[in-house]
N, CA and C atoms of all chains as a GROMACS GRO file, in nm:
protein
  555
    1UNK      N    1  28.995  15.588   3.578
    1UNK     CA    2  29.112  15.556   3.659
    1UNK      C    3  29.153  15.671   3.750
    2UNK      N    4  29.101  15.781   3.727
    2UNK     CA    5  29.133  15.908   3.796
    2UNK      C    6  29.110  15.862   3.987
    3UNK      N    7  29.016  15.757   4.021
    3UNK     CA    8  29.024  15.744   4.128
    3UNK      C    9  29.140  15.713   4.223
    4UNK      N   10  29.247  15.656   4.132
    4UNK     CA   11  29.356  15.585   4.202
    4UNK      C   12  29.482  15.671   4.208
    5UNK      N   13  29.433  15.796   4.151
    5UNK     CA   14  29.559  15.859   4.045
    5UNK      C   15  29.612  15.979   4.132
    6UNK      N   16  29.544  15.954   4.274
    6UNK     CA   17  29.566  16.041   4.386
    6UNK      C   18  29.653  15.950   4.494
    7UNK      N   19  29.728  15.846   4.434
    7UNK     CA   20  29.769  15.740   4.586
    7UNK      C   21  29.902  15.801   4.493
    8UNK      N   22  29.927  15.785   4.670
    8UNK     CA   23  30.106  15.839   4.679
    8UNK      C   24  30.161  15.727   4.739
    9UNK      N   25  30.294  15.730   4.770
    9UNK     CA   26  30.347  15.639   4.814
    9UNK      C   27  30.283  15.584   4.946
   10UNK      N   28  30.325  15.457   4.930
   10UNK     CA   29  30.251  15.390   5.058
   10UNK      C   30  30.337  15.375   5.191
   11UNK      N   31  30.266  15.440   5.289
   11UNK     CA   32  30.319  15.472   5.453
   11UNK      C   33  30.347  15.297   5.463
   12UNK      N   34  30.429  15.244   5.455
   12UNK     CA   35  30.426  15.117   5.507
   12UNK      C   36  30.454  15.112   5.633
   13UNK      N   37  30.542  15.278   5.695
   13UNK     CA   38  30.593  15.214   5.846
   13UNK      C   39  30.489  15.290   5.950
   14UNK      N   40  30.391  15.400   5.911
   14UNK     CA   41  30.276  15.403   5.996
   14UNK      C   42  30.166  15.291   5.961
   15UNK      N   43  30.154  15.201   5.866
   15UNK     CA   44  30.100  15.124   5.853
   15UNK      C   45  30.127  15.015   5.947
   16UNK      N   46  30.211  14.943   5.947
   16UNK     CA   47  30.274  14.827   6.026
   16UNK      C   48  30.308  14.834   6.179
   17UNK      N   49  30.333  15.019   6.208
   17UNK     CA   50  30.308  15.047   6.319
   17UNK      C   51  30.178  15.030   6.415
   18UNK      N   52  30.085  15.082   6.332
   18UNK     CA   53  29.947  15.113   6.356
   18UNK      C   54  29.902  14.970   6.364
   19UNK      N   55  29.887  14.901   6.277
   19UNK     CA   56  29.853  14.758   6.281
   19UNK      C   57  29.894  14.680   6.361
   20UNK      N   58  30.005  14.670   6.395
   20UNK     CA   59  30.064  14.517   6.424
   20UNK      C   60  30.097  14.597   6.570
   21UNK      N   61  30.118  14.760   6.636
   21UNK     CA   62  30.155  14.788   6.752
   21UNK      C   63  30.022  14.869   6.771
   22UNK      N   64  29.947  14.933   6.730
   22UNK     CA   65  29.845  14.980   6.838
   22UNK      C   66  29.712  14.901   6.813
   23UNK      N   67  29.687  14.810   6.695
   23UNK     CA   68  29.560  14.709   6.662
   23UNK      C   69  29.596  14.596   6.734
   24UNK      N   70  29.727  14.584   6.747
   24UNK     CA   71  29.765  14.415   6.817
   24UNK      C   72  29.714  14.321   6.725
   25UNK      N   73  29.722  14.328   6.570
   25UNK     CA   74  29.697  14.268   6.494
   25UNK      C   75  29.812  14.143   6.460
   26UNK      N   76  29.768  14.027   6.435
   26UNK     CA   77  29.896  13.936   6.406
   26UNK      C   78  29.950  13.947   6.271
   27UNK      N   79  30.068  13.960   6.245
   27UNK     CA   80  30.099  13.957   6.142
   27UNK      C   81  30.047  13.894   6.035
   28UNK      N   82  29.969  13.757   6.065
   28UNK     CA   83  29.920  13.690   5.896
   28UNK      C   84  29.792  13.789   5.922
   29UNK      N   85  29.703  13.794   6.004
   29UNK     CA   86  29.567  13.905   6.039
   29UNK      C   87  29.638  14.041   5.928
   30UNK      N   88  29.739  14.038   5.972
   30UNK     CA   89  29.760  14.213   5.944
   30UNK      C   90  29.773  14.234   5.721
   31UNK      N   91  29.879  14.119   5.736
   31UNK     CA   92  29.905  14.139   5.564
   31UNK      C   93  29.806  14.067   5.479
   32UNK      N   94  29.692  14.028   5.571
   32UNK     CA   95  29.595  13.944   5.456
   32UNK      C   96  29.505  14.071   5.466
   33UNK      N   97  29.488  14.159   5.525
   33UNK     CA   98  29.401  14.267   5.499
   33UNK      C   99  29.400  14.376   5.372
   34UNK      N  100  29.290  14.433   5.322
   34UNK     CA  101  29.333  14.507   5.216
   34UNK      C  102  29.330  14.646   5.244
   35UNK      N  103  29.407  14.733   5.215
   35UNK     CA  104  29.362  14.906   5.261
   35UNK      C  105  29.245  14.958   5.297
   36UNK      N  106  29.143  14.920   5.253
   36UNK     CA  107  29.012  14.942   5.301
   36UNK      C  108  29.009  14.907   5.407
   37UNK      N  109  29.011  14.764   5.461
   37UNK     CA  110  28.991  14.731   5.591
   37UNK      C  111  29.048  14.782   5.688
   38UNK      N  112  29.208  14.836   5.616
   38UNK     CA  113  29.304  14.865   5.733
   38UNK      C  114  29.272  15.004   5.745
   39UNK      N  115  29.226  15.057   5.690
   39UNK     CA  116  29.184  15.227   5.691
   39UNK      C  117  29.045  15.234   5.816
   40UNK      N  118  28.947  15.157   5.753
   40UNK     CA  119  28.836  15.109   5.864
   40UNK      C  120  28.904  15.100   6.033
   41UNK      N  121  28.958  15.019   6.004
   41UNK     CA  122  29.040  14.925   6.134
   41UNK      C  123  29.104  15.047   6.220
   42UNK      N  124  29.134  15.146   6.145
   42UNK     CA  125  29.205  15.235   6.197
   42UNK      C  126  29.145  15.360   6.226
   43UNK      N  127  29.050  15.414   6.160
   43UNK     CA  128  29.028  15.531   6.131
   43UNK      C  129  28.974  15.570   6.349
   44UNK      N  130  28.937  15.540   6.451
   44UNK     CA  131  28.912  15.538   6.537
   44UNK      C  132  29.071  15.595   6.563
   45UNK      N  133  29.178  15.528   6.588
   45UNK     CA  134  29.271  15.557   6.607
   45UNK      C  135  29.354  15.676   6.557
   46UNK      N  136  29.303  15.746   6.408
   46UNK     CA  137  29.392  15.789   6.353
   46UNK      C  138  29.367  15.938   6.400
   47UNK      N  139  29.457  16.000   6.382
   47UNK     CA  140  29.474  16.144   6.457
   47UNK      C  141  29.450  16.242   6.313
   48UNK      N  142  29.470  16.169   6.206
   48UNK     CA  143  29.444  16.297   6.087
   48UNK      C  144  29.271  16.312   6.039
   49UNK      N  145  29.214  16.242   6.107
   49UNK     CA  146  29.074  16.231   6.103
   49UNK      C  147  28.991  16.334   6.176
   50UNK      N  148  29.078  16.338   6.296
   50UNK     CA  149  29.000  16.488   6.402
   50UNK      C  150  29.014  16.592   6.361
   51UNK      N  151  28.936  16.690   6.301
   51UNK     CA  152  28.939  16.827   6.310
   51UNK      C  153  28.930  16.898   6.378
   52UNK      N  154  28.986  17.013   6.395
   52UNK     CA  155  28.975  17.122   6.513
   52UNK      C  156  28.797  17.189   6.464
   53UNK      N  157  28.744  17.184   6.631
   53UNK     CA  158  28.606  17.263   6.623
   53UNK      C  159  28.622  17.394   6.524
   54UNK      N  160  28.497  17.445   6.472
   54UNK     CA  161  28.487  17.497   6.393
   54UNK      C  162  28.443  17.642   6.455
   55UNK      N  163  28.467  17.758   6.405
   55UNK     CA  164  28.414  17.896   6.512
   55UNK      C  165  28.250  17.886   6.568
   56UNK      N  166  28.174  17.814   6.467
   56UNK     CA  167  28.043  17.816   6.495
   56UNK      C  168  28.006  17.718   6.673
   57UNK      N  169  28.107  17.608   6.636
   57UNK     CA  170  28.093  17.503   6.734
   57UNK      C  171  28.144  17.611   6.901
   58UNK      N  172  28.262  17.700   6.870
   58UNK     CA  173  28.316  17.782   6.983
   58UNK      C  174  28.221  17.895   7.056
   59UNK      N  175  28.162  17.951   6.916
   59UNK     CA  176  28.049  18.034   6.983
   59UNK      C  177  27.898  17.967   7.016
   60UNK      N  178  27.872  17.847   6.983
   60UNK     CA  179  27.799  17.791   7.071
   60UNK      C  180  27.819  17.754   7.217
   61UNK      N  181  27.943  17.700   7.217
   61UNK     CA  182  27.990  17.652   7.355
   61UNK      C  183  27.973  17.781   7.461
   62UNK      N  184  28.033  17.866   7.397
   62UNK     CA  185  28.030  18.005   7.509
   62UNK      C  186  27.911  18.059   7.498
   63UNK      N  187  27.823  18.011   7.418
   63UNK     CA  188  27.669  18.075   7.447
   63UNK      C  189  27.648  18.003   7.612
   64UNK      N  190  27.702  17.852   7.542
   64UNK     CA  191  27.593  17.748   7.689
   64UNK      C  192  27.684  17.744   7.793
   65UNK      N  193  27.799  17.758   7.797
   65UNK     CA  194  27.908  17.808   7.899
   65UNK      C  195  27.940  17.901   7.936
   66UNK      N  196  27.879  18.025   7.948
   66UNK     CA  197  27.959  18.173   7.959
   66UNK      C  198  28.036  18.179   8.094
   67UNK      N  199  28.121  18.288   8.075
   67UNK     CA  200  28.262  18.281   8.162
   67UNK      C  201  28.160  18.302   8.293
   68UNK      N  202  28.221  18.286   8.438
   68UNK     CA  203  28.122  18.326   8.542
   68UNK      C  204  28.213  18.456   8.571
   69UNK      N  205  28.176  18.534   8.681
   69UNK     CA  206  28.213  18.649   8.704
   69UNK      C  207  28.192  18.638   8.819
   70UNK      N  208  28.318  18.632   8.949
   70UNK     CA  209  28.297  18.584   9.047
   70UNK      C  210  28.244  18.709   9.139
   71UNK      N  211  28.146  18.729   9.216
   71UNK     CA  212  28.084  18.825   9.291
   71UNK      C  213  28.012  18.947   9.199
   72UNK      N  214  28.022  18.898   9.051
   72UNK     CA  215  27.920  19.007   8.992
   72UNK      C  216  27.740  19.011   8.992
   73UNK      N  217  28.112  13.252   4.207
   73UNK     CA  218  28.213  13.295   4.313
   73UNK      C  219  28.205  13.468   4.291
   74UNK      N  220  28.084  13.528   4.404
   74UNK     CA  221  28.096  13.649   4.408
   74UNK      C  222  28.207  13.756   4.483
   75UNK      N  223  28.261  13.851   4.444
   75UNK     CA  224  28.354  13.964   4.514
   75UNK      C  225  28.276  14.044   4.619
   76UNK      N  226  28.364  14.050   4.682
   76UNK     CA  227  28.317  14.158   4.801
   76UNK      C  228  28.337  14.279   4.771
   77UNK      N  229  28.312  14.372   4.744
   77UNK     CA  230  28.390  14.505   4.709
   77UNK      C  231  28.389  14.601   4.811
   78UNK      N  232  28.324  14.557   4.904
   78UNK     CA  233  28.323  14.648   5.033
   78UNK      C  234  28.480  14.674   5.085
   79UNK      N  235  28.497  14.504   5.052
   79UNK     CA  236  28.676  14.463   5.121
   79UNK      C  237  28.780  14.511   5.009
   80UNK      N  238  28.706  14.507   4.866
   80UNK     CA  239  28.792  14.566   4.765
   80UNK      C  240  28.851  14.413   4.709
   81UNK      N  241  28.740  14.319   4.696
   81UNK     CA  242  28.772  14.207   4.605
   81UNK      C  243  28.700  14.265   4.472
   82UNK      N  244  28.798  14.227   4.389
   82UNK     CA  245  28.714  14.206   4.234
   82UNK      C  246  28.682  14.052   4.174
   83UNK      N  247  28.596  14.069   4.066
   83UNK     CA  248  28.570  13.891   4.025
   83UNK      C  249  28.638  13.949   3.877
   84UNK      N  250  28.686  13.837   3.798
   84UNK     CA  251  28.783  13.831   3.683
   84UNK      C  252  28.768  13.650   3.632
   85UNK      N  253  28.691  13.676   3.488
   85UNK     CA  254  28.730  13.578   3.435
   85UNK      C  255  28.858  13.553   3.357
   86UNK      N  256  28.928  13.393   3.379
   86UNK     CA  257  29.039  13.394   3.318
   86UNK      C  258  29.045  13.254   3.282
   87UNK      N  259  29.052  13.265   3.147
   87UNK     CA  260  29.010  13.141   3.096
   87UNK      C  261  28.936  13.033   3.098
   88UNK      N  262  28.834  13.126   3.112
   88UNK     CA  263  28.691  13.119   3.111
   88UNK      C  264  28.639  13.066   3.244
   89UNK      N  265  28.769  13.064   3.327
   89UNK     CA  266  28.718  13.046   3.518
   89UNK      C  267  28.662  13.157   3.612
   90UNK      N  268  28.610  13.181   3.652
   90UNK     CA  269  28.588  13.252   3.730
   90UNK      C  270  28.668  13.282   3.857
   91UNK      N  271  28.769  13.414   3.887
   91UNK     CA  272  28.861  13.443   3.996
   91UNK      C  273  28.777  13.485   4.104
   92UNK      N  274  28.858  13.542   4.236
   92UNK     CA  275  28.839  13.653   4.287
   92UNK      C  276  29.020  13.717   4.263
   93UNK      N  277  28.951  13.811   4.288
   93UNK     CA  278  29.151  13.927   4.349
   93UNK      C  279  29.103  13.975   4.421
   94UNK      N  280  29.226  14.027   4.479
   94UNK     CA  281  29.223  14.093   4.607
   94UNK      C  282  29.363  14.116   4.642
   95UNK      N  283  29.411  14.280   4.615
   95UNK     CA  284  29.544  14.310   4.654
   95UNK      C  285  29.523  14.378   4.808
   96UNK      N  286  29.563  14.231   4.871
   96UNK     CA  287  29.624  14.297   5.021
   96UNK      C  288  29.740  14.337   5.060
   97UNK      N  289  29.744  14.399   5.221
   97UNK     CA  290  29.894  14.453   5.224
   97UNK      C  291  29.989  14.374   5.162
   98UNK      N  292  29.958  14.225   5.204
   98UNK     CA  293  30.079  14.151   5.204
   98UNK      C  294  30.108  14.140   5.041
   99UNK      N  295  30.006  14.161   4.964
   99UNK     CA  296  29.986  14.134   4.792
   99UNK      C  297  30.086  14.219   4.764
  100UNK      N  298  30.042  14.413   4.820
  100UNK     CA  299  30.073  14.510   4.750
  100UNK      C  300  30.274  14.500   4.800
  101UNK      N  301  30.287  14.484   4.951
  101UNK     CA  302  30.472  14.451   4.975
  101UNK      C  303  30.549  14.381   4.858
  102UNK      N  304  30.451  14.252   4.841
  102UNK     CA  305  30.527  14.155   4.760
  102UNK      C  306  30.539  14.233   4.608
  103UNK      N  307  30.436  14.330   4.563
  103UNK     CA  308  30.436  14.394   4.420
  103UNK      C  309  30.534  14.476   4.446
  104UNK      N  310  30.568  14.539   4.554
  104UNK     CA  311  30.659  14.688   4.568
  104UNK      C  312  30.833  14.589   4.546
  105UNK      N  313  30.814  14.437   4.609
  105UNK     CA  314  30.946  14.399   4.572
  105UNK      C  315  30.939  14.351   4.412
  106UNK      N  316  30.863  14.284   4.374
  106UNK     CA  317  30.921  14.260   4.220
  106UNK      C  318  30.927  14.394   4.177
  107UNK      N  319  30.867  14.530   4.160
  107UNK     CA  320  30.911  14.647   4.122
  107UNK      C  321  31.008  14.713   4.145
  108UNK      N  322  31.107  14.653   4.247
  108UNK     CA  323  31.196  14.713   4.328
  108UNK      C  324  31.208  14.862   4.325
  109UNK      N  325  31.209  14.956   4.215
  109UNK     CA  326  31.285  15.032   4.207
  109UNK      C  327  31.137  15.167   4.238
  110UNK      N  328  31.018  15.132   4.210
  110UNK     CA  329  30.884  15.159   4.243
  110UNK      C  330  30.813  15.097   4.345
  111UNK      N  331  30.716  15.232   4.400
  111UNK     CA  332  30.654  15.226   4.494
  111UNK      C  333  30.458  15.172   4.455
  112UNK      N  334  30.414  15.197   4.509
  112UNK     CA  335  30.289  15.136   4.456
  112UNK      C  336  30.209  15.242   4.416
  113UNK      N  337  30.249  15.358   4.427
  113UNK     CA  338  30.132  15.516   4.441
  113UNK      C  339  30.220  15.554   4.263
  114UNK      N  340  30.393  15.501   4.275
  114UNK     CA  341  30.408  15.527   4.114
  114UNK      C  342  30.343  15.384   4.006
  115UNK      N  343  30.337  15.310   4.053
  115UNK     CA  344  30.256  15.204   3.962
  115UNK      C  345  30.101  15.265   3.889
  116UNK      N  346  30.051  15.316   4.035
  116UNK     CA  347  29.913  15.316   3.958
  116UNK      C  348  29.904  15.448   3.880
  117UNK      N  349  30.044  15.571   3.908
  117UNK     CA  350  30.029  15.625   3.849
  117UNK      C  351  30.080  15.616   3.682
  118UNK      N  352  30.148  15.494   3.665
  118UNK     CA  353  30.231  15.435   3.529
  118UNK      C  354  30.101  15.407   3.468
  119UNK      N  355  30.040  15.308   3.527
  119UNK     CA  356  29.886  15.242   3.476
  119UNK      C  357  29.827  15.340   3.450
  120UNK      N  358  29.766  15.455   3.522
  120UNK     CA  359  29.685  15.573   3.501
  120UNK      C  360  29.744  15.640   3.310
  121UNK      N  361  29.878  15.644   3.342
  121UNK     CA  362  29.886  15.725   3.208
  121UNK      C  363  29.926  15.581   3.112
  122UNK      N  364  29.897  15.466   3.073
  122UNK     CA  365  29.908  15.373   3.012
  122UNK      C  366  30.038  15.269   2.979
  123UNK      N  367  30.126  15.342   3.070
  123UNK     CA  368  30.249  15.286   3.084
  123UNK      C  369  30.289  15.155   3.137
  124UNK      N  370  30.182  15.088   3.170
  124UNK     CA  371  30.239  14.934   3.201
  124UNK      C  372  30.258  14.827   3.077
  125UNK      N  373  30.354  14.773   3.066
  125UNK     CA  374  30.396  14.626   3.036
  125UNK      C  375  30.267  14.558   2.992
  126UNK      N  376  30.251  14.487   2.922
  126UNK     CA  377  30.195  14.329   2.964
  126UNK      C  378  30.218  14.221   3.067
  127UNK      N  379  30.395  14.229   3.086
  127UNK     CA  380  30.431  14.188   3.190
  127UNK      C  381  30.399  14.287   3.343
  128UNK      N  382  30.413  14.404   3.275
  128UNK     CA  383  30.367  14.450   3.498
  128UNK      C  384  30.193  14.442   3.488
  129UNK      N  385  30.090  14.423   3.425
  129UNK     CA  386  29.992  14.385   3.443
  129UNK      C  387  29.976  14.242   3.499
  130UNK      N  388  30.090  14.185   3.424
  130UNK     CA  389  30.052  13.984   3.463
  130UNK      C  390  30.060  13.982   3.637
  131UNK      N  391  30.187  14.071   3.660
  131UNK     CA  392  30.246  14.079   3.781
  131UNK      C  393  30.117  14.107   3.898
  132UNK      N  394  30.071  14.224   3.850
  132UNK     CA  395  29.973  14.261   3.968
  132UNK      C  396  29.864  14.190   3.886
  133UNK      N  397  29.822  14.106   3.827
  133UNK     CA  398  29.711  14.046   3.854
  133UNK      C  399  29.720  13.922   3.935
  134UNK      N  400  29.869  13.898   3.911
  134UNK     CA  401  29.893  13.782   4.010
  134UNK      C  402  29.923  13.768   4.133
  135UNK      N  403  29.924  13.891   4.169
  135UNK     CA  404  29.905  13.940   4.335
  135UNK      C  405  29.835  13.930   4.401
  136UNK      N  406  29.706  14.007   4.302
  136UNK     CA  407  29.602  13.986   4.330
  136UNK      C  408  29.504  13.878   4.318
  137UNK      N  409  29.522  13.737   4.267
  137UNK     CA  410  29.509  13.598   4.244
  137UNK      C  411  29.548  13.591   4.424
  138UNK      N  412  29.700  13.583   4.414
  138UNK     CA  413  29.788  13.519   4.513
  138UNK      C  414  29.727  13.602   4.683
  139UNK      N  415  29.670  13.679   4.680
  139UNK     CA  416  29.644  13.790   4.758
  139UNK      C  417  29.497  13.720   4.804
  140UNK      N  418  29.385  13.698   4.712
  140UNK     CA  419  29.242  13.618   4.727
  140UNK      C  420  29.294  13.506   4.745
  141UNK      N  421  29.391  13.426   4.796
  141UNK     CA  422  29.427  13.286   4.820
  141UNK      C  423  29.446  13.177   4.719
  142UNK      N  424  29.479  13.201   4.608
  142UNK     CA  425  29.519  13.169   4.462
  142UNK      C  426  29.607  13.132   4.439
  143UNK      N  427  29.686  13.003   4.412
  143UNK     CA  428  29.827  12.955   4.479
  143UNK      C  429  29.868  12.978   4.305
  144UNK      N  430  29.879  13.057   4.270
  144UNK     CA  431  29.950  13.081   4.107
  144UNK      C  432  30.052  13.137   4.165
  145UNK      N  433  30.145  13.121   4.006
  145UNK     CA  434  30.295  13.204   3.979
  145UNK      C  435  30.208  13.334   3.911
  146UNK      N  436  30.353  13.357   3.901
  146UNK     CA  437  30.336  13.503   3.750
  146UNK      C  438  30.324  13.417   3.613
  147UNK      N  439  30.382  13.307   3.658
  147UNK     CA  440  30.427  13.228   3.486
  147UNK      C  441  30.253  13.160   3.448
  148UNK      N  442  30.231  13.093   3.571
  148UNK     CA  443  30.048  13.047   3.558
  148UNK      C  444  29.970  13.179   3.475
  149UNK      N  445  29.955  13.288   3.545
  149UNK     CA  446  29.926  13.393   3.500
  149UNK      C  447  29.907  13.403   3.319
  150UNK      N  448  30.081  13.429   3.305
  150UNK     CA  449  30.100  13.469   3.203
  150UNK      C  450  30.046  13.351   3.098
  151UNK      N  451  30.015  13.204   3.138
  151UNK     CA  452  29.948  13.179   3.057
  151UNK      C  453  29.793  13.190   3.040
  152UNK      N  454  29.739  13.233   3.130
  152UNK     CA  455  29.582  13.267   3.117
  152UNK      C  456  29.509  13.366   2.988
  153UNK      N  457  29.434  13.309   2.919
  153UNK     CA  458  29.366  13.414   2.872
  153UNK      C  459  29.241  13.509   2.900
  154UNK      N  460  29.276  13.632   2.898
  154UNK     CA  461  29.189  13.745   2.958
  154UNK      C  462  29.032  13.769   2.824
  155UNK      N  463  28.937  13.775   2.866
  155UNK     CA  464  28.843  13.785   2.772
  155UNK      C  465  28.909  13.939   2.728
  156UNK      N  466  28.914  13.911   2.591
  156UNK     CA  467  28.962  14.037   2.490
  156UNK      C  468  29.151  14.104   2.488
  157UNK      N  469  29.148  13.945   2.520
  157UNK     CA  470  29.314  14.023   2.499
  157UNK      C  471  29.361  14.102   2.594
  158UNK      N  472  29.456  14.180   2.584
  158UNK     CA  473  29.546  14.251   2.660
  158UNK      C  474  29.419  14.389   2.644
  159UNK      N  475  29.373  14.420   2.615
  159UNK     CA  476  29.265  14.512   2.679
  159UNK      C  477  29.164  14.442   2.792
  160UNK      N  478  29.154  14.343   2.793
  160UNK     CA  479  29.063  14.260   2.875
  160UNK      C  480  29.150  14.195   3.008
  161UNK      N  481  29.316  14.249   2.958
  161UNK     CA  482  29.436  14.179   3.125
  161UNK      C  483  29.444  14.378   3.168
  162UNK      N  484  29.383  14.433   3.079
  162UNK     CA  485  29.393  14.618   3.119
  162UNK      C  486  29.250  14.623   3.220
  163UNK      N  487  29.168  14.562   3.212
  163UNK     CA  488  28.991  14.572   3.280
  163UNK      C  489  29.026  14.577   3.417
  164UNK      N  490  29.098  14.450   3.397
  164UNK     CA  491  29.134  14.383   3.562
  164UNK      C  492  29.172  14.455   3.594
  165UNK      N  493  29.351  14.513   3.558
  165UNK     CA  494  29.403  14.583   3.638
  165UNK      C  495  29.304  14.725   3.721
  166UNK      N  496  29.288  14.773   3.597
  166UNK     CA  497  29.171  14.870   3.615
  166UNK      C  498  29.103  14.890   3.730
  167UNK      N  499  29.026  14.769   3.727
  167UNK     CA  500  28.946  14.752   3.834
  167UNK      C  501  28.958  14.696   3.981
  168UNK      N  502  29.115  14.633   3.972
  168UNK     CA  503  29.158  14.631   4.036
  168UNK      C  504  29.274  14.721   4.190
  169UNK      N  505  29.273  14.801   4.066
  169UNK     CA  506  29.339  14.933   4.137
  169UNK      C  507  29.247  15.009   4.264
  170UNK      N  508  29.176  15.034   4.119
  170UNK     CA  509  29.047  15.119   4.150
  170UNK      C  510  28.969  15.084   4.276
  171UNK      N  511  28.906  14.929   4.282
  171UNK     CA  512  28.879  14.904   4.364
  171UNK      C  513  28.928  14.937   4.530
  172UNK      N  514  29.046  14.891   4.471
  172UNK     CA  515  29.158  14.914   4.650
  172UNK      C  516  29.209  15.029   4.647
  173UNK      N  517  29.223  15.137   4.565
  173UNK     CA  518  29.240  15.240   4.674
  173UNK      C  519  29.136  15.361   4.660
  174UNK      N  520  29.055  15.270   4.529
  174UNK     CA  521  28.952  15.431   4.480
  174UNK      C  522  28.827  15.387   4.607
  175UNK      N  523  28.850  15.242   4.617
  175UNK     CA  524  28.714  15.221   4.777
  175UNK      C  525  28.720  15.277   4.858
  176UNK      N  526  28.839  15.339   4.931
  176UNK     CA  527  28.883  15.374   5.036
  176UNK      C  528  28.806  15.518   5.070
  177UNK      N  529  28.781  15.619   4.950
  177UNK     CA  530  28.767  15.671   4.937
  177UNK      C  531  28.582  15.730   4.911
  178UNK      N  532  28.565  15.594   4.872
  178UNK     CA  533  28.372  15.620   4.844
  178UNK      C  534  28.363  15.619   4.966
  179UNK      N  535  28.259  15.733   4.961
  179UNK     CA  536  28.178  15.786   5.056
  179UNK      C  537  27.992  15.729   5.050
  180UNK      N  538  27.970  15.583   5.138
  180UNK     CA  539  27.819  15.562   5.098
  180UNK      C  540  27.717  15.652   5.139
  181UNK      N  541  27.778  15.695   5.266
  181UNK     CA  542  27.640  15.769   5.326
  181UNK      C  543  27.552  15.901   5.268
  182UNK      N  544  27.441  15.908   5.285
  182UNK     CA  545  27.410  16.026   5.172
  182UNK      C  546  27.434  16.173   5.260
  183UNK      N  547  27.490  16.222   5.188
  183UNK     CA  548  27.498  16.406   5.205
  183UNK      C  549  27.379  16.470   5.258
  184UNK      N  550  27.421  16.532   5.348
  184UNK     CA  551  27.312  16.624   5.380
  184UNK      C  552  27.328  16.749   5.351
  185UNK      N  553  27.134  16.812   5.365
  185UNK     CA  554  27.135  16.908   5.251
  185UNK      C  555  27.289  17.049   5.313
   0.00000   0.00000   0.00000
């Protein structure tokens, strides 16, 4: 049971937000869904999913981007 | 009548029928109102340490009936028998929990090295 034993209270109003105002989901669409789906459904949308690049990803970029140096 | 578990259906025999469940949003709202005073993250944590009822098991199994399109009460419910007794109306819940929010969480794809 330890799997479940990490759920906290349930966001119902970023839920219903997310669903029914940025999925344009219809309400019977929206409450016949189960968390899985709505997590799926969402995860494109969700902003706690993006991580900030990582130092490795930064010093690559400035390998293949280096600053220019204008008239050097 | 097979479960989906991708979607986080479970299958449950109950008196000697074969179910599906399936606690959806609309399942888990309607459980947060008969609990009134609990949220759904303290339920599963009541269940986790063995603290449910017989009656708050009937409840969320009948959500989850009513949730897979199952036109039962709580009272239908409460007359069903679970293979093995009230350890066998504990499976469901179990697996029912588990399913919906421990799915959310499996990770299928394989790890790289």
């Amino acid at each position: 049971m330890n799997a479940a034993a990490g759920v906290t209270a349930f966001p119902w109003d970023e839920v219903m937000t997310m669903g029914l105002g940025l999925l344009r989901l219809s309400p019977k669409e929206f409450w016949a869904m189960t968390p899985i789906e709505f997590e799926r459904a969402s995860r494109p949308f969700s902003q706690r999913r993006q991580t900030a690049p990582a130092r490795a990803d930064l010093t690559k970029l400035m390998r293949a981007f280096p600053d220019q140096h204008a008239g050097g | 009548m097979s479960a989906n578990r991708r979607r986080g259906e479970v299958a449950a025999e109950l008196d000697g029928k074969q179910y599906r469940l399936c606690l959806t949003l609309g399942a888990l709202a309607e459980l947060e109102s008969a609990f009134a005073a609990e949220d759904i993250g303290r339920l599963v944590e009541r269940f986790s340490s063995g603290k449910l009822s017989a009656l708050d098991m009937i409840r969320i199994i009948g959500a989850g009936l009513r949730g897979a399109g199952e036109p039962v009460s709580d009272e239908d419910v409460g007359k069903m028998a679970a293979t093995g007794g009230a350890a066998g109306y504990a499976a469901i819940v179990s697996d029912l929990l588990t399913t919906t929010f421990g799915g959310a969480a499996e990770d299928t794809t394989p790890s790289r090295p």
